[in-house]
C-alpha positions as CSV (number, residue, x, y, z in Angstrom):
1,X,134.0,103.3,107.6
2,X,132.9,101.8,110.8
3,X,129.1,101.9,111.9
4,X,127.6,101.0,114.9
5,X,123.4,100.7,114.4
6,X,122.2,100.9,118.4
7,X,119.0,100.3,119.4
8,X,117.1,98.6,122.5
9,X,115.9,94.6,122.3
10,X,113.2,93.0,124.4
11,X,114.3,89.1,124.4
12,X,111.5,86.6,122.6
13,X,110.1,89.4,120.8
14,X,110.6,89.9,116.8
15,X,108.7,93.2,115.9
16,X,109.1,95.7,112.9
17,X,111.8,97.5,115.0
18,X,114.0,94.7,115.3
19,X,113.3,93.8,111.1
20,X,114.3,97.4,110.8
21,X,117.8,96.8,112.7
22,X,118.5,94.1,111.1
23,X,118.1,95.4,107.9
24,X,119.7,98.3,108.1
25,X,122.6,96.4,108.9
26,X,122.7,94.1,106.3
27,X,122.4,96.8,103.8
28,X,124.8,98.7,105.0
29,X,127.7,95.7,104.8
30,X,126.0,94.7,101.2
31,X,127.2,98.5,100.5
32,X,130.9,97.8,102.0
33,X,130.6,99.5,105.7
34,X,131.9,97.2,108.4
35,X,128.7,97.4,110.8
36,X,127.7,96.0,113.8
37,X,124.3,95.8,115.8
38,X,124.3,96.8,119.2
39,X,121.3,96.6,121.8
40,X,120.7,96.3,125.1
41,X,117.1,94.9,126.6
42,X,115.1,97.6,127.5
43,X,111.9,96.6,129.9
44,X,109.2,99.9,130.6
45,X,108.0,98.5,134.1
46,X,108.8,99.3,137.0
47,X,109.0,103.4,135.8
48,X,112.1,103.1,137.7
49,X,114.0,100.5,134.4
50,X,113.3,103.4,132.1
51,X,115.4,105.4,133.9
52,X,118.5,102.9,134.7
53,X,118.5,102.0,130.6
54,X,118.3,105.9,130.1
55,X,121.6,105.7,132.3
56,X,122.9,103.1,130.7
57,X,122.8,104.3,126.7
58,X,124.3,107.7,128.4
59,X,127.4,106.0,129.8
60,X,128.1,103.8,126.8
61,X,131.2,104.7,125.0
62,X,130.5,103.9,121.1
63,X,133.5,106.4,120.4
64,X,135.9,103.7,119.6
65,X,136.6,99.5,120.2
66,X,139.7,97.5,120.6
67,X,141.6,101.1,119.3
68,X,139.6,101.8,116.5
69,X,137.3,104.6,115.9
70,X,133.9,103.9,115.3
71,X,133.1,106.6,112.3
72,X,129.2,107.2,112.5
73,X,126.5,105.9,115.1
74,X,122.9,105.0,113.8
75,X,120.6,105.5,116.9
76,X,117.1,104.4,115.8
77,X,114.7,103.9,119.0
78,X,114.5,105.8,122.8
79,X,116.5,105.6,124.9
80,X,119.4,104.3,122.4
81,X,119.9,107.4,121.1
82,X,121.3,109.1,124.4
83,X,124.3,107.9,123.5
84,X,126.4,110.7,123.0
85,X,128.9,110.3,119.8
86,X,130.7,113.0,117.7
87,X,128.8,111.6,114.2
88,X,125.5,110.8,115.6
89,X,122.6,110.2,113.3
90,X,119.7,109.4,114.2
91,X,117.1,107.5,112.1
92,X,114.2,107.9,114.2
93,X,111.3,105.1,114.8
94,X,109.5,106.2,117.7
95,X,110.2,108.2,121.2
96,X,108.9,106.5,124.4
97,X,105.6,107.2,122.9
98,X,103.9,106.9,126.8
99,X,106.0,110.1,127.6
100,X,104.5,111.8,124.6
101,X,101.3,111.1,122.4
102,X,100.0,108.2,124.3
103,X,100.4,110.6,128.0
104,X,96.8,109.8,129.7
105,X,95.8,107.5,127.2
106,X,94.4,104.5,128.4
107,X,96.9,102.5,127.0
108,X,99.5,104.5,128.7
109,X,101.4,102.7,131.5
110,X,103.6,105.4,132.6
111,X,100.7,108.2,133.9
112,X,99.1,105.6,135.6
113,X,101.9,105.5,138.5
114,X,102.9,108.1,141.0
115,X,106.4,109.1,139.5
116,X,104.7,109.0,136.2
117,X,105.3,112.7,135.3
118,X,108.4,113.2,136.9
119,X,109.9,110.3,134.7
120,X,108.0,112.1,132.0
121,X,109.6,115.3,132.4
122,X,113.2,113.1,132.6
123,X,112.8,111.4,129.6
124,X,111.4,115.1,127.3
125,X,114.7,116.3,128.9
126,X,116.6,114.2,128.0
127,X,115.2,114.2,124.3
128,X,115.9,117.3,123.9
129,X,119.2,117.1,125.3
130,X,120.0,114.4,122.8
131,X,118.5,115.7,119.8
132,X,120.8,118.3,119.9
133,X,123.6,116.2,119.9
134,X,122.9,114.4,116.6
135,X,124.8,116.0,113.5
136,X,121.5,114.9,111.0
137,X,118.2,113.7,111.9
138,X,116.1,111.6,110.3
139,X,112.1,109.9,110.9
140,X,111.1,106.6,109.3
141,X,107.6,108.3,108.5
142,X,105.9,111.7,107.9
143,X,104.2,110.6,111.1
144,X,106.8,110.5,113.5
145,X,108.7,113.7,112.3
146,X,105.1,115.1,112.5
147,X,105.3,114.2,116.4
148,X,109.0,115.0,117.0
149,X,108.3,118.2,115.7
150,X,105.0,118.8,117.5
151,X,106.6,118.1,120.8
152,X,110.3,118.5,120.5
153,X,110.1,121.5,118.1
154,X,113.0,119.4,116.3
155,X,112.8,119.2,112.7
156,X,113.9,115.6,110.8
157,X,113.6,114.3,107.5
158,X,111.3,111.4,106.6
159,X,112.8,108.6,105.7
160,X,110.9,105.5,104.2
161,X,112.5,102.1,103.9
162,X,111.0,98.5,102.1
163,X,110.1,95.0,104.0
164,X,112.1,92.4,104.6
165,X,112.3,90.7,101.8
166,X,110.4,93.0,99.6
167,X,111.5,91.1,96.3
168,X,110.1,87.9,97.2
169,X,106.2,89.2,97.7
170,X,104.0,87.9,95.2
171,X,100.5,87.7,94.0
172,X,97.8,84.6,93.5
173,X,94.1,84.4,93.0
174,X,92.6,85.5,96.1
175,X,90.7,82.8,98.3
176,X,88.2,84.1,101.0
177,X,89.9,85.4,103.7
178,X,91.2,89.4,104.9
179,X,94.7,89.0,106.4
180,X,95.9,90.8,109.3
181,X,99.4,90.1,110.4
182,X,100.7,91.8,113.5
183,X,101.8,91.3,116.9
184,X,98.8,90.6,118.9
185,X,98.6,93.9,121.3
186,X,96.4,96.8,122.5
187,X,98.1,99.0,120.1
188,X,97.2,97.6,117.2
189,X,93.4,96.6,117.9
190,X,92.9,93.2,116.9
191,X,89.5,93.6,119.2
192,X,88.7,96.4,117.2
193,X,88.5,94.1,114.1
194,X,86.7,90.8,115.8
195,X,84.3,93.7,117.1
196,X,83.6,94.6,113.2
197,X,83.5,91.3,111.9
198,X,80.2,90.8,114.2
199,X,79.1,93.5,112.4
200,X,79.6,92.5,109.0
201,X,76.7,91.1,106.6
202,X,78.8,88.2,105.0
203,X,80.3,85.5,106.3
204,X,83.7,87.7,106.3
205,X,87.2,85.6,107.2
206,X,90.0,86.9,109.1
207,X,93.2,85.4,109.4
208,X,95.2,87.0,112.3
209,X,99.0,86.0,112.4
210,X,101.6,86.7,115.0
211,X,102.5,86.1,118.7
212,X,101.0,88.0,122.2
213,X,103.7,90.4,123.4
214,X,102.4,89.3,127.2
215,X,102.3,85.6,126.3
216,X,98.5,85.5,126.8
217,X,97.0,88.2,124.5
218,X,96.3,85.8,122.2
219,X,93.8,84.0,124.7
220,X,91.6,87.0,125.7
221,X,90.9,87.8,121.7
222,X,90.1,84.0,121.4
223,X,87.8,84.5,124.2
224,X,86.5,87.7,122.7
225,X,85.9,85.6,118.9
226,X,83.7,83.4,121.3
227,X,81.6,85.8,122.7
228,X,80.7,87.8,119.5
229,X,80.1,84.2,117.9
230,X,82.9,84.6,115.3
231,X,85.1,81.7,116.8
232,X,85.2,79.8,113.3
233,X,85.4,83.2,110.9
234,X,88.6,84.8,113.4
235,X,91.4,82.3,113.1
236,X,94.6,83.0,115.0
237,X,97.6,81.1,113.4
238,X,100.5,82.5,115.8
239,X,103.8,82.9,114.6
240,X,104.5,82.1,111.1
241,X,107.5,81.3,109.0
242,X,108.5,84.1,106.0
243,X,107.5,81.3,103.7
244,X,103.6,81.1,105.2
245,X,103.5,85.0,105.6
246,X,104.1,85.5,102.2
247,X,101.8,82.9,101.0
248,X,99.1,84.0,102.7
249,X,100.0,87.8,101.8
250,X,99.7,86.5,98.1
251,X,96.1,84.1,98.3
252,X,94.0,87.0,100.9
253,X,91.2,89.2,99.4
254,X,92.6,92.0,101.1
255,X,95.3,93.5,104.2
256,X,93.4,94.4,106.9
257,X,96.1,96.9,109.5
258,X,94.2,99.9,111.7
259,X,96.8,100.1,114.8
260,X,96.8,103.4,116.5
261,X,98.8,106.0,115.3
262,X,101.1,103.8,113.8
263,X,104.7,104.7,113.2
264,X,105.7,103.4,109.9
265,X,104.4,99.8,109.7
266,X,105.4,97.3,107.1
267,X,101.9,95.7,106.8
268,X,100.8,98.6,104.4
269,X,104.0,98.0,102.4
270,X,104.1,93.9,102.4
271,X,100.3,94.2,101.3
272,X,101.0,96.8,98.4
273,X,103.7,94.8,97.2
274,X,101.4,91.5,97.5
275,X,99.0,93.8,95.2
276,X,96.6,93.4,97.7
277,X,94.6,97.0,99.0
278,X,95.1,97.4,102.3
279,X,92.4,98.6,105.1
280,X,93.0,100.8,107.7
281,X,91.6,103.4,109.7
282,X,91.1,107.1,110.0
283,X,93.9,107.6,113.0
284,X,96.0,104.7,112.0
285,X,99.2,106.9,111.3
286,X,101.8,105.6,109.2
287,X,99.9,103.8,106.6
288,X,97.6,106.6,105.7
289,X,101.1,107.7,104.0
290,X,100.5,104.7,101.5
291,X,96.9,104.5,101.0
292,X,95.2,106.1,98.5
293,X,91.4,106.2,99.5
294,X,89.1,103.8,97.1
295,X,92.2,103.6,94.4
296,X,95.0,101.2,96.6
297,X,92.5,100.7,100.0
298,X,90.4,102.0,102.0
299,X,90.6,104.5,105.1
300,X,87.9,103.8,107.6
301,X,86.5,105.2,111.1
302,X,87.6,103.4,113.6
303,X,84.8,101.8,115.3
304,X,83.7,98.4,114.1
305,X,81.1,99.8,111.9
306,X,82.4,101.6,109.4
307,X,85.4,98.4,109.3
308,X,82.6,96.5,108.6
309,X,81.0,98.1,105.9
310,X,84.5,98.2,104.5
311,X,85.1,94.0,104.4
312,X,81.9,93.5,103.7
313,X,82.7,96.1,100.4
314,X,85.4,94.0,99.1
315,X,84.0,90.8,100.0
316,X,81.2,90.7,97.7
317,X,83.0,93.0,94.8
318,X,86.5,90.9,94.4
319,X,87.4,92.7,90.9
320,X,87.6,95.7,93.4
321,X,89.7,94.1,95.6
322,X,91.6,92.9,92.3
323,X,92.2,96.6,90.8
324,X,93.1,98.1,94.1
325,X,95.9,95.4,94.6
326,X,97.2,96.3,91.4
327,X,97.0,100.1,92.0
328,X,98.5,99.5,94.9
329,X,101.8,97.8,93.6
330,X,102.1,100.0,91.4
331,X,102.0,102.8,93.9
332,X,104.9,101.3,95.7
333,X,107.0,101.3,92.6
334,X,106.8,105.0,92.4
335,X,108.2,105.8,95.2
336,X,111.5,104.5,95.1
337,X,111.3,103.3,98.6
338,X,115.0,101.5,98.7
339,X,117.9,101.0,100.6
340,X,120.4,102.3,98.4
341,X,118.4,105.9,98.8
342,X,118.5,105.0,102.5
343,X,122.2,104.1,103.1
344,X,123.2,107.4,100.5
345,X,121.4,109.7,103.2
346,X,122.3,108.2,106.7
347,X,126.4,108.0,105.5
348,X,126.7,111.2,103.6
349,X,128.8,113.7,105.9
């Protein structure tokens, strides 16, 4: 059978999406399929790009190359799955979430400009339209079916996946530091946590790893450390190798990850299988699917506060930290989050 997995790239960036892609196609060749990736870059600014890439998945013929028929298409991100094919499945990550649950929040880009709701109402449309092209649909979370559902009225079926790399995680005595990797952006509230670790009683550690997705990010939360006088307890290490994000995955006190609304995220999962309990917040998405409150981590509000009363909780008791790792891993084991589960659903006819 040949698969072609389409999605959308942004060049210089390396987020969970583009892990996910890549994944997905190397477990589907480990299970035999011929597979390739396919992506084209997709920019959000002007509005008027949105539109053009929506064009340009439409008009893309994945039905067959050099005389052979492509079998099965694997959309897995807006606006790649447009594309119209005769065995479409879609394995959903997120819609253009600006169009949808993000509309008039302040991290919204698209309401903010005067064609804002007409390309709105073009890219709902189109959803729609494309939704009911695809012969099975599935959501890599509870959380976004919850949303495709909520504002497409289109039911999918979640459908979790592990890490990159999930056998290689490990576990070491914990040294004192919270880790917290991530891209540095809005979205996932870095400030929010430098904001609570100026709140916290102990002399709590942060190590935040990962690049800006604007090239300069990085800078304003360094200039934000130095204005709540936490300069030498935040430390930014940028991009890592595999080899340093495990290690310090297996030597932290604790995963610290409270993005909004997160999609699926692979920071609850790296840090379960780590055995490390994870932190995150009360409208944090995705990883309240994996957290089981004051057992495998903890679920605070999400205002610097309550984050802090929640370091400084496991930063003075380290055998809870210890026990909720543990939990935590074992948690993960139960759930028979793998890709041979994945691959059997998205190629079954």
């Amino acid at each position: 059978m040949k698969i072609v997995v389409l999605s959308v790239s942004a060049p210089f960036i390396m987020g969970g999406a583009e892990i996910h892609a890549d994944s997905l196609v190397k477990a589907l060749k480990e299970f035999g399929y011929e597979v390739e990736l396919v992506t084209i870059p997709f920019k959000t600014y002007p509005n008027q790009r949105i539109l053009d890439t929506m064009l340009m998945f439409r008009l893309l013929d994945i039905t067959e190359s050099s005389g052979q028929k492509i079998d099965l298409l694997i959309p897995l991100k807006f606006p790649a799955y447009l594309t119209p094919h005769d065995n479409k499945v879609l394995w959903l990550l997120h819609q253009h979430r600006d169009a949808y649950d993000l509309w008039n929040n302040p991290m919204c880009g698209l309401a903010h400009n005067p064609d804002g709701q007409q390309v709105k109402d073009t890219i709902i449309n189109s959803d729609n339209k494309a939704f009911a092209e695809c012969r099975k649909i599935f959501a890599n979370s509870h959380n976004v079916a919850k949303r495709l559902k909520k504002f497409n009225g289109v039911d999918s079926i979640p459908l979790y996946h592990p890490p990159k790399n999930a056998h290689q995680f490990y576990c070491e005595d914990s040294q004192s530091y919270f880790f917290f990797p991530s891209r540095l952006t809005k979205i996932k509230r870095q400030e929010l946590i430098l904001e609570a670790m100026a709140k916290t009683h102990y002399p709590v550690k942060v190590v935040f790893a990962g690049g800006a997705d604007d090239g300069k990010y990085d800078r304003d939360l360094q200039i934000l450390a130095e204005k709540l006088g936490i300069l030498d307890r935040a430390i930014f290490v940028g991009r890592i190798s595999e080899e340093e994000k495990l290690k310090y995955y297996a030597e932290c006190l604790g995963v610290i990850y409270p993005p909004l609304d997160e999609d699926y995220g692979y920071v609850t999962l790296e840090g379960m299988l780590a055995s490390k309990p994870v932190i995150s917040c009360s409208d944090s998405g995705g990883p309240l699917e994996f957290i089981i409150e004051e057992e495998t981590g903890i679920i605070a509000d999400a205002n610097p506060l309550s984050i802090a009363q929640v370091m400084d909780k496991l930063w003075i008791d380290r055998n809870l930290s210890s026990t909720m790792g543990k939990n935590a891993r074992k948690h993960y084991e139960s759930m028979n989050i793998t890709w041979s589960n994945v691959i059997e659903k998205l190629t079954t006819p």
